[in-house]
N, C-alpha and C positions, 0 to 999 in steps of 0.2 A: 479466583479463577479469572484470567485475563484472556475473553475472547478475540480482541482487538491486536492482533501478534503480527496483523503481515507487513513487513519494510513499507515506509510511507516514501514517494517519490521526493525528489530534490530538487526543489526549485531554483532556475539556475538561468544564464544566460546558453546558448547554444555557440558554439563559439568556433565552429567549425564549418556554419552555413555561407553558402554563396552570397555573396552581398548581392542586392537586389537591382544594383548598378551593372553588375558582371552580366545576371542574368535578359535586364532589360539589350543589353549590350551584343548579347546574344541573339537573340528574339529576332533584333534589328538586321544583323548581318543575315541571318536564314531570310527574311522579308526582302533585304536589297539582293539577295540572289535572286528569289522569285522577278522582281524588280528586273531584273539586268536582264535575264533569261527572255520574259515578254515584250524588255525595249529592244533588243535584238532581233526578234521576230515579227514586232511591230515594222523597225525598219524595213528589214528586208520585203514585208507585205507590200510598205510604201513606194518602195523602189520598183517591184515588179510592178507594181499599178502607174508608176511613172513610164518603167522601159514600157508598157503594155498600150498608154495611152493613145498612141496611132492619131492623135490630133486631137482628140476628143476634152475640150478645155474642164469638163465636168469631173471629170477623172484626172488630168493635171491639178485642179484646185483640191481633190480628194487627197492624193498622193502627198500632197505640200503639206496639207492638214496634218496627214498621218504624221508625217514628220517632222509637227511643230510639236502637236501635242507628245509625240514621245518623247521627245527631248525637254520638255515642260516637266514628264513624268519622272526625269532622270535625274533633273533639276530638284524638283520636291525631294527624292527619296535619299540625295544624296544630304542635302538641307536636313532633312530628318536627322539623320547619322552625325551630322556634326553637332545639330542641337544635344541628343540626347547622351554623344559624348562629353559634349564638355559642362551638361547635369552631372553627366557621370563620376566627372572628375573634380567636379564645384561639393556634391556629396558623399564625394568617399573621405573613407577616415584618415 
């Protein structure tokens, strides 16, 4: 009597999964929309606090600000994207 009957699994390579470069790759581009969407928004904040300033130097140094730092943020995210392409491309098979 052989209780032990059911099919044992096949241990095996998966050979049809996304490399984890594709996926990182992915990740990245959903991120630099988010990314692009808020530096566009940011600007434009910027600008109306610029047109809006009426003289006011507190609010021109504000406005310069906004739109150093988004452009710093566009800087990184796009730095990001090339870094983790060309991982991408240094570890694919």
């Amino acid at each position: 009597m052989n209780f032990f009957t059911a099919p044992l699994a096949q241990a095996g390579t998966i050979s049809d999964a996304t490399p984890i470069s594709t996926i990182l790759e992915n990740i990245l581009q959903f991120l630099l929309s988010i990314v692009g969407v808020l530096a566009i928004i940011s600007l434009v904040v910027a600008g109306v606090l610029y047109l809006t300033a009426a003289g006011n130097t507190k609010q021109v140094d504000l406005a310069k600000k906004a739109v150093q730092f988004s452009i710093i943020g566009i800087v990184v995210a796009l730095g990001a994207l090339i870094i983790v392409s060309q991982l991408g491309s240094f570890f694919a098979p």
